[in-house]
PLY file of the C-alpha trace (Angstrom):
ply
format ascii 1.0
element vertex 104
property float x
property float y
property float z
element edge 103
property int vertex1
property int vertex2
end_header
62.42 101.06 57.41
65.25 101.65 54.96
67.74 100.27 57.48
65.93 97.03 57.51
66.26 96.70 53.69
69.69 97.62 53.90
70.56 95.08 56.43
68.44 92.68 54.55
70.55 93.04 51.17
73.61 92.93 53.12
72.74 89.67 54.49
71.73 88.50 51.35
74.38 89.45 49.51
76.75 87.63 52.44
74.66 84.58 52.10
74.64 84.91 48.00
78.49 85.56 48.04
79.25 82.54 50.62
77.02 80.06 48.78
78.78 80.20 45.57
82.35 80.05 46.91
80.73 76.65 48.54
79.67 75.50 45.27
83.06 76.34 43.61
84.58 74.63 46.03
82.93 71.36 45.65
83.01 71.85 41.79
86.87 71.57 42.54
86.50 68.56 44.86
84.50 67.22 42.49
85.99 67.46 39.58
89.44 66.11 41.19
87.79 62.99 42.19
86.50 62.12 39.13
89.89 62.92 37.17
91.80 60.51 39.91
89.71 57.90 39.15
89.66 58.55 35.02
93.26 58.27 35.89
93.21 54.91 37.86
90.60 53.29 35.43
93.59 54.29 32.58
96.18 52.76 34.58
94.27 49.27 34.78
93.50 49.21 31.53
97.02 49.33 30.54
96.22 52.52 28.46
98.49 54.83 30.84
102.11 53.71 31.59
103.57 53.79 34.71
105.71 57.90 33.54
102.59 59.09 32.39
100.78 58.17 35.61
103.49 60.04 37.34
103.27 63.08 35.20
99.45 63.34 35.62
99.70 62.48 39.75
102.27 65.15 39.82
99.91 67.38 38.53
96.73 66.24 40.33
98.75 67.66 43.88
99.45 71.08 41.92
95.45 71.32 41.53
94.99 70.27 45.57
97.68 72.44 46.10
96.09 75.68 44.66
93.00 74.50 46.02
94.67 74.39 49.87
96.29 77.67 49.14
93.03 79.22 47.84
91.50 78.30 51.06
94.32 78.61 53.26
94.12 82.87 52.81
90.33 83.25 53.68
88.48 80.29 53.85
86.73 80.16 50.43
87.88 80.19 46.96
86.98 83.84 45.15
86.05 84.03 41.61
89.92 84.48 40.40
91.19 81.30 41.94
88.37 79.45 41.07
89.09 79.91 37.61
93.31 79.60 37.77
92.22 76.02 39.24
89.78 75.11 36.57
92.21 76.45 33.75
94.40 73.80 35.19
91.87 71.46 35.60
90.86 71.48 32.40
94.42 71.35 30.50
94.95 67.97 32.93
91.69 66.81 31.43
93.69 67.20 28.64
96.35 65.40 29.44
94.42 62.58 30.72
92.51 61.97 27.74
95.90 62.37 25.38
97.57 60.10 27.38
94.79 57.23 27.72
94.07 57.73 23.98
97.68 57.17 22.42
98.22 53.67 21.38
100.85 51.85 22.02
0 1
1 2
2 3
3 4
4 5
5 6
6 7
7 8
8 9
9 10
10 11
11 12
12 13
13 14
14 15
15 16
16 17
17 18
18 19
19 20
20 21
21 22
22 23
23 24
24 25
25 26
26 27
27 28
28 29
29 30
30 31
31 32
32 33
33 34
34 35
35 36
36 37
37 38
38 39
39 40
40 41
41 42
42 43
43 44
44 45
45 46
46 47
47 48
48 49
49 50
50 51
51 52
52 53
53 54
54 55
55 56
56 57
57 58
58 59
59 60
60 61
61 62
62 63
63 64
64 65
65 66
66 67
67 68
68 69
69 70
70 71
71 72
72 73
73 74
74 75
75 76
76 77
77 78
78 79
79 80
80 81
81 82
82 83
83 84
84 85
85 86
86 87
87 88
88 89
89 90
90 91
91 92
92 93
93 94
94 95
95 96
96 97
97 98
98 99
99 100
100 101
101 102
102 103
């Protein structure tokens, strides 16, 4: 009896531990899309110049970088990495919304 609980919170615990590295993952995804096309949208609206769109696509590979390397060692993205890439997610949300704010 107690080995069938134990075997049932281990494989919950897998399950628990695998679907939130999924959901970080597309979080990532996600969130890289959107800033690529906040960054595009800038770019045709003349508020970003063409160094500044430079800058922030340089930046956008560092985040797909991290987010290859994160999955690259094991296949998911643990809690740590998860939040090195959304540190530098957010200060390139940042820079995106400096840049497509300063006038001209």
């Amino acid at each position: 009896m107690t080995k069938k609980i134990i075997k049932a919170l281990i494989f919950l615990s897998i399950v628990g531990v695998s679907s939130s590295a999924l959901a970080c993952m597309n979080d990532v995804k996600k969130k890289q899309v959107q800033q690529n096309r906040q960054i595009k949208k800038g770019v045709k609206e003349d508020r970003i110049d063409a160094k500044e769109f430079r800058k922030l696509k340089k930046k956008q590979r560092k985040v797909s970088l991290l987010r290859k390397r994160a999955l690259s060692n094991d296949g998911i993205i643990d809690r740590k990495e998860a939040r090195k890439i959304a540190r530098v997610q957010r200060k390139q949300a940042r820079r995106i919304k400096n840049f497509k704010n300063t006038s001209r």
